[in-house]
C-alpha positions in Angstrom: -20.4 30.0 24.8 -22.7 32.1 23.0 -26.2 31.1 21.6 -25.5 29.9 18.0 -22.1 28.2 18.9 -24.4 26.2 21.4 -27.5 25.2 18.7 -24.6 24.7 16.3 -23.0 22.0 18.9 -26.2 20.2 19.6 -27.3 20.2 16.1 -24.1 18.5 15.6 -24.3 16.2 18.6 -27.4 15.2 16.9 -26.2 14.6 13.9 -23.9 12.2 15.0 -25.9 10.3 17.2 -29.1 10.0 14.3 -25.8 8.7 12.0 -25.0 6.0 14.8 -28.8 4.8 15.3 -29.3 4.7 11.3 -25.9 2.6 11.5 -26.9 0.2 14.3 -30.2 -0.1 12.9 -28.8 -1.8 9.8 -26.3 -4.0 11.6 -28.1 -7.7 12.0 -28.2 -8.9 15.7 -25.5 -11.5 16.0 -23.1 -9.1 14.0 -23.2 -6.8 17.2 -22.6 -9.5 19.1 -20.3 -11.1 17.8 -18.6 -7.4 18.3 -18.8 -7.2 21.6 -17.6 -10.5 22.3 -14.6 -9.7 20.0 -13.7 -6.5 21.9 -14.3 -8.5 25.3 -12.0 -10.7 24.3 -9.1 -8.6 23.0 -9.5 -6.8 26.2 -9.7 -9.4 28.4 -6.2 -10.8 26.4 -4.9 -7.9 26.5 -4.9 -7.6 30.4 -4.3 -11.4 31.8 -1.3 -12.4 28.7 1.8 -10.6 29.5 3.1 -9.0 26.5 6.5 -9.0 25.7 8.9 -6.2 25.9 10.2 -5.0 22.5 13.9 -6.8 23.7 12.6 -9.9 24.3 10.8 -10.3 21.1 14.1 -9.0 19.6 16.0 -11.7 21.6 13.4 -14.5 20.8 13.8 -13.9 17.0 18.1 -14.3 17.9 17.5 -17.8 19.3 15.4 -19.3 16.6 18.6 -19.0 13.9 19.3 -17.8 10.9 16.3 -19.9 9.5 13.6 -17.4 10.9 14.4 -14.6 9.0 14.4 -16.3 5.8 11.0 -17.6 6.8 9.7 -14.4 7.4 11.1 -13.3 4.2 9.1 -16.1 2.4 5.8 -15.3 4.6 6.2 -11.8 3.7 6.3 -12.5 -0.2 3.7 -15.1 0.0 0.6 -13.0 2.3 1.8 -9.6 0.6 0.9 -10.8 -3.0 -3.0 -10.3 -1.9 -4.2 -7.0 -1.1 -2.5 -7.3 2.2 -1.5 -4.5 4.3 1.9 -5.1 4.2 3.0 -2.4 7.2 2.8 -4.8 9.7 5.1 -7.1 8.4 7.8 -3.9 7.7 7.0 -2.6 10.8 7.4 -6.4 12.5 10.8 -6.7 10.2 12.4 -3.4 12.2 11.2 -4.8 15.4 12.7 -8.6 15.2 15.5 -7.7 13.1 17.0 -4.4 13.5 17.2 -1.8 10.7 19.7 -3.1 8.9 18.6 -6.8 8.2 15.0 -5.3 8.6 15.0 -2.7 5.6 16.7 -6.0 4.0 13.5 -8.7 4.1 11.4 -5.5 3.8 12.5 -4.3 0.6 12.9 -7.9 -1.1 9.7 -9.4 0.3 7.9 -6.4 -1.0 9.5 -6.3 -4.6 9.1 -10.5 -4.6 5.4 -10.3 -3.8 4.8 -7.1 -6.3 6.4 -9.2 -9.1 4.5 -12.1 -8.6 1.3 -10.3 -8.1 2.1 -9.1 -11.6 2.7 -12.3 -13.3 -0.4 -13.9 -11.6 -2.2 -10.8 -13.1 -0.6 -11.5 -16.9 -1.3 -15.5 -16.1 -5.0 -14.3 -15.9 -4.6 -12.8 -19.7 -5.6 -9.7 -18.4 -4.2 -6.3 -20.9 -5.4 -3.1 -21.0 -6.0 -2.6 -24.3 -8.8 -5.4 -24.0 -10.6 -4.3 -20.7 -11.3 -0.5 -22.7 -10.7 -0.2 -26.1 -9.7 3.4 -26.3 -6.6 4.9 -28.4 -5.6 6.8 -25.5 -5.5 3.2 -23.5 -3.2 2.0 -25.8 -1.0 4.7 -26.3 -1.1 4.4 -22.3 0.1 0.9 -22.8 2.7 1.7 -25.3 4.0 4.7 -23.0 4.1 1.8 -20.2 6.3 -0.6 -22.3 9.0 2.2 -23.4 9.1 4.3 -19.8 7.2 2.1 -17.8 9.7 2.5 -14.5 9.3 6.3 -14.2 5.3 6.0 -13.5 6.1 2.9 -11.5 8.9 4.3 -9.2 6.9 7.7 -8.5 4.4 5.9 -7.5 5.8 3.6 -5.5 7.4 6.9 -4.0 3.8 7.8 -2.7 2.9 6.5 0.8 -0.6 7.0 0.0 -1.0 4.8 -3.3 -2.1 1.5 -2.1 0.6 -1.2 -3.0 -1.7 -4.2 -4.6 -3.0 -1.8 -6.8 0.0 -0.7 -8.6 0.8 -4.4 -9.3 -2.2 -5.7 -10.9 -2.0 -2.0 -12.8 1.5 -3.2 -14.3 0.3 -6.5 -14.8 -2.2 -5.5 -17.1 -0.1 -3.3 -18.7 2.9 -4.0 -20.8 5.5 -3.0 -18.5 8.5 -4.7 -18.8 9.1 -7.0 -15.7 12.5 -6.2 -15.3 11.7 -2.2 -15.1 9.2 -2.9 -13.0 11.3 -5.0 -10.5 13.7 -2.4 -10.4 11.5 0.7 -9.8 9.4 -1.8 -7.5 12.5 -1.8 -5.3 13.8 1.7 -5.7 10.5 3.3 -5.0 10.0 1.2 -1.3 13.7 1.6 -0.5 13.0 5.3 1.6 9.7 4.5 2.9 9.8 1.2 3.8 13.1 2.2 6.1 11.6 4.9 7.6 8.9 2.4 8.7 11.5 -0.6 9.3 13.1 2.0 11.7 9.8 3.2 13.4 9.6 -0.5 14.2 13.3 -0.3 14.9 12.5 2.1 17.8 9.3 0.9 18.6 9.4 0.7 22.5 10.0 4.9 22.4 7.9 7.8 20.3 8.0 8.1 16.4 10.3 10.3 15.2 9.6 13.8 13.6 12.6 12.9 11.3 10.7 9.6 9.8 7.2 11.8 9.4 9.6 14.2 7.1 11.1 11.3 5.0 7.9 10.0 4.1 6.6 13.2 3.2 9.9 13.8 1.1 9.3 10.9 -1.2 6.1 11.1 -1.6 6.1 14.8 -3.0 9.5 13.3 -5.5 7.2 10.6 -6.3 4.6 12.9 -6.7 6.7 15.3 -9.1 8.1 12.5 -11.2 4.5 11.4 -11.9 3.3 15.1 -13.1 6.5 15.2 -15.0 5.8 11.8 -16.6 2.4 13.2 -17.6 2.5 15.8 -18.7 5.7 14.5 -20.8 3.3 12.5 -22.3 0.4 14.4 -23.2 3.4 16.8 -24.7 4.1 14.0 -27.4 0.9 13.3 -28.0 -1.3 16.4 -27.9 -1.4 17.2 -31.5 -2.0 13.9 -33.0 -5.2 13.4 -34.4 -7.9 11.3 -33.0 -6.2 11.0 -29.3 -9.2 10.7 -27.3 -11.5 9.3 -30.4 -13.7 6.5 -28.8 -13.1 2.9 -30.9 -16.7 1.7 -31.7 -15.6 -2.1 -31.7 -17.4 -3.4 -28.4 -14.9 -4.4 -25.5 -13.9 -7.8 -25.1 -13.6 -8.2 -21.4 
């Protein structure tokens, strides 16, 4: 290793370990502790507990009925309406159920919980057009009410774009709830199956085919959303006084 390639490794070394002092320096004392007691503890769980083989948790979720998934349909609507990573329950869907029954609860749990996410966000009184008071929010609005499932099935198309978000978006927004429903459910529908079957196949490696289908949708969702935009500045490019502030103040 030459000269500079080693002062450019320690300088980086360094670097890291002054960003780790500066970091535990701020953390409080019993926040540490309480840390290391956490990790302890997952590790110490982690090696005494037997854990269950991915066919006997499979088997277990057989002999419970046909009750349990219907209750893990309704816990999945009812946790996912927070900002709740919802993976582990798809993932935890594939595993118990299979991929058929799996991508089933998945799909509907996700597209039950987005819709009422929404309608708690319009109980609130929440709109757009009263958080900013711009023209080009309410044209935004407007374009939302007429094509308001385009921009919410490319999105949901996007693996990236977190999921809470885009309801309390479209709850503030004058989406119809119907349109949103549906491109709710169209959008998950490829993802969330790749992922039910990841959980599907969970006791081997992921496969390169599920890394491809995620990467799929997300560039359609992707191109439907450039589409949808730049359809929309098309329309509206030439009319006067687009991006014209309003001077009223905003009522928020």
């Amino acid at each position: 290793m030459t000269a500079p390639a080693i002062c450019n490794t320690t300088e980086t070394v360094h670097g890291i370990a002054t960003s780790l002092g500066a970091v535990a320096r701020q953390a409080s004392l019993p926040r540490i502790v309480g840390t290391v007691v956490g990790i302890t503890v997952l590790v110490v769980v982690a090696l005494l507990v037997p854990v269950p083989t991915a066919v006997e948790l499979r088997d277990w979720a057989k002999s419970l009925g046909a009750w349990f998934p219907l209750a893990f349909l309704l816990v999945h609507t009812v946790v996912t309406v927070p900002p709740f990573p919802r993976t582990a329950f798809t993932l935890a869907a594939g595993l118990l159920f299979g991929s058929v029954v799996g991508v089933f609860i998945a799909v509907v749990g996700s597209t039950a919980s987005a819709v009422i996410a929404m309608l708690l966000v319009r109980a609130t009184g929440w709109q757009l057009n009263s958080l900013v008071r711009r023209r080009a929010i309410n044209r935004l609005d407007e374009r939302l009410r007429e094509r308001g499932w385009l921009a919410i099935l490319s999105l949901r198309l996007i693996p990236v774009v977190p999921f809470a978000a885009i309801n309390y978006a479209a709850g503030a927004s004058g989406v119809r709830i119907l349109s949103f429903a549906w491109a709710t459910l169209a959008g998950l529908l490829p993802g969330t199956a790749a992922v039910v079957i990841l959980g599907d196949a969970f006791a081997g490696s992921g496969s390169p085919l599920l890394i491809l289908v995620s990467v799929c949708t997300g560039a359609l969702g992707l191109t439907g959303l450039v589409y949808e935009i730049r359809n929309y500045r098309r329309q509206h490019r030439r009319m006067p006084g687009y991006d014209d502030p309003v001077r009223e103040p905003a009522l928020i």
